[in-house]
N, C-alpha and C positions, 0 to 999 in steps of 0.2 A: 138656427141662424149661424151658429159656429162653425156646425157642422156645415155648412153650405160653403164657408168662406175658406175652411181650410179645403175643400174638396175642387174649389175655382182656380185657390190655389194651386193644387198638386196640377190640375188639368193643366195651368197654364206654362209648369214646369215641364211636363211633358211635351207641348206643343214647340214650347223656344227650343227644346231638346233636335226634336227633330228640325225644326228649320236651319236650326244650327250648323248640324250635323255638319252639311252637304259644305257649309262655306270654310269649318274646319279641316275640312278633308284634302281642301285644294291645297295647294301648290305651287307659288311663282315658276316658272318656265327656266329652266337654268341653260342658260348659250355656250355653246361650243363654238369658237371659231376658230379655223385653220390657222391660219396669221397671227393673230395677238395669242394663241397659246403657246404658238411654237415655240421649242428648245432647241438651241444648236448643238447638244450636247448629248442629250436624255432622250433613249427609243426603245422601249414605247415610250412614251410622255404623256399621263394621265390618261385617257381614255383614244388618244391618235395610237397610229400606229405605223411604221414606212415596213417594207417586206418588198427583196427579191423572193415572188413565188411565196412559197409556204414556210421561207426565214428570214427572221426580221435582219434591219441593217445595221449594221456598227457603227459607231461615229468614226470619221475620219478629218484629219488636218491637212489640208491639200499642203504640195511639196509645188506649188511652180504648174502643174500638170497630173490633173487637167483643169485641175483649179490651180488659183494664185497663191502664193504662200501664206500660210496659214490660216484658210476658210475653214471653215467646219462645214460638214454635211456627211451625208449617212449613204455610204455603198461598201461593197466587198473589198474596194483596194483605194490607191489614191494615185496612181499611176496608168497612164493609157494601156488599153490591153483588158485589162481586171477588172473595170470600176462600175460599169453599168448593171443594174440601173443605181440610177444617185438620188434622190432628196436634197435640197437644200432653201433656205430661205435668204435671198440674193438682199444687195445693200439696198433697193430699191423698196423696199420694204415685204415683197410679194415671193410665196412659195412655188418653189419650180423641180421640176424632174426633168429628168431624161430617159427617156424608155428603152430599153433593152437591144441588143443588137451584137451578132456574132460576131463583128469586130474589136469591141471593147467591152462585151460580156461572157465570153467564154460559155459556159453551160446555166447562169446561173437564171434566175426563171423572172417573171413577168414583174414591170414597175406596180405596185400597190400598194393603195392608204387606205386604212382600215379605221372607223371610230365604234368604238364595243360601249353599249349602253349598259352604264353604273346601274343602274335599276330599270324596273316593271314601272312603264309609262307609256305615251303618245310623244313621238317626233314629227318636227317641220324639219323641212331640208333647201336651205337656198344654199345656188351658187354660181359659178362658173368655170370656163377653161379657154385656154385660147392658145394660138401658135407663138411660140417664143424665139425662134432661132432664124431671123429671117435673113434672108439674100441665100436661104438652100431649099432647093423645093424636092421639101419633104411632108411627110404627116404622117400625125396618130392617131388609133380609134381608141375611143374609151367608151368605159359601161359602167355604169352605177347600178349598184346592188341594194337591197336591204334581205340580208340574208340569201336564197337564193332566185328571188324573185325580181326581173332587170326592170329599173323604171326608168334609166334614161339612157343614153345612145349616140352617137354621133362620130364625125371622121371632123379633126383641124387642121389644117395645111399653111403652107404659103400664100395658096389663092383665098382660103373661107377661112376667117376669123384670127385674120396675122395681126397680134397684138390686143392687148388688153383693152384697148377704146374697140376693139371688132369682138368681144369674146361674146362665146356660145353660153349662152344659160341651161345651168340645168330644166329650166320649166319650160323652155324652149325645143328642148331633147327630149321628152317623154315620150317613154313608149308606151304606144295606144290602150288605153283603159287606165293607167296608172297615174298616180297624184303623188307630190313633195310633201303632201299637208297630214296632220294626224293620224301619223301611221301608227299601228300598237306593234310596242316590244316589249319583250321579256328584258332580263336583266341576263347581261351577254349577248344579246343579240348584236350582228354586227351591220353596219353599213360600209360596203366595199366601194373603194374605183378603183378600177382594173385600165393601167393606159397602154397601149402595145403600139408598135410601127404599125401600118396599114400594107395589108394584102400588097404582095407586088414592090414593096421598098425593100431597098439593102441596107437603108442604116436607121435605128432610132431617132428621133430628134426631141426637141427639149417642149413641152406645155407648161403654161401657166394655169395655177389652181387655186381657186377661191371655194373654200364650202364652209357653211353654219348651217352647226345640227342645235336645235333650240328640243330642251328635251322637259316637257312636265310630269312627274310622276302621277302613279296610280294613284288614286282617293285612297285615301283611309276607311276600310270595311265602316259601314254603320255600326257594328257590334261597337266597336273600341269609343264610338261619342257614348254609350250607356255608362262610360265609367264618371261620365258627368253626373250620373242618377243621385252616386254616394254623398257628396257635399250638399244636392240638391233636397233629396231627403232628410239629412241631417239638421240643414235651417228648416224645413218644414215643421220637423220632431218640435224645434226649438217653439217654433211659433205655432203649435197644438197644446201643450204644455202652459202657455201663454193665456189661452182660451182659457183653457182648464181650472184657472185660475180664478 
């Protein structure tokens, strides 16, 4: 009969074990957002990233032009001519760029924001963009990345999506087959927007950008809940012993 009860026992250790496992392994979802992380300072800044082309941007302290006296934002100068593309997060509370343009970009390469995943997980991706600069008709294309794989798309102008109450959603932009929801990455993996003038324009013009990357990591392998075994077995010992008695 002892024997029976310590053996219901152990079974029953084993069983919590595994059901455990799976709810030990999760993860609350940790959120990324554009907006409330941004640094007027700091670039990269945790896991964002701003980059003309394939070099990040330096902070600068606007002089007057082409920003007001002492803004902060992120391009190669702070004077007309030099400065494109910029970064900045305006008083309004909301992130904006200016895309690139041989007037006031010289050589220097494509607007892009980069977020590199801290670890081996699943991402969701909400967000939006929309035209900023109005009474100039102008517009930009943009493409969202996750690695090299494009999931969403689109052109903003003066006429389609002027202003943040008209803005395009990313879920709205998807290119065909692809989803914002449960994507797997590695750890580095990155998620691109890439925003440029459109075909046919002479000058960049400025979008507004909203994105949250909500990122869950990987479960913890089943192997590492067995180290639950050691304490589990030890009260068993204890209360075999007990029997024994």
């Amino acid at each position: 009969m002892k024997k029976f009860v310590f053996f219901k026992l152990f079974a029953a250790l084993v069983v919590s074990i595994i059901l455990m496992a799976p709810t030990l392994a999760m993860s609350a979802p940790i959120v990324y957002n554009l907006q409330s992380d941004w640094s007027k300072t700091d670039n990269p800044n945790g896991a964002w990233t701003e980059w003309k082309g394939s070099t990040i941007l330096p902070h600068q302290k606007g002089t007057g032009d082409p920003f007001s006296n002492g803004f902060d934002f992120f391009a190669m100068g702070n004077s007309r001519g030099n400065f494109l593309p910029a970064w900045w997060k305006d008083t309004d509370g909301n992130v904006y760029t200016h895309s690139w343009d041989s007037s006031n970009g010289g050589s220097y390469g494509k607007s892009i924001l980069t977020w590199t995943a801290p670890q081996a997980g699943t991402i969701s991706l909400s967000g939006s963009i929309w035209y900023a600069q109005p009474g100039l008709d102008r517009s930009n294309d943009f493409y969202l990345y996750i690695g090299d794989t494009l999931l969403a798309s689109g052109t903003i102008s003066e006429a389609n999506h002027n202003g943040k109450a008209n803005a395009l959603a990313f879920l709205d932009a998807l290119y065909p087959g692809q989803t914002l929801t449960d994507l797997t990455v590695g750890a580095d993996d990155v998620v691109k927007l890439l925003i440029v003038q459109s075909s046919g324009q002479t000058y960049g013009t400025v979008s507004g950008v909203e994105l949250t990357i909500a990122e869950t990591a990987a479960p913890v392998p089943l192997p590492s809940a067995l180290l639950l075994f050691a304490p589990g077995l030890a009260g068993l010992a204890v209360i075999r012993r007990r029997f024994k008695k």
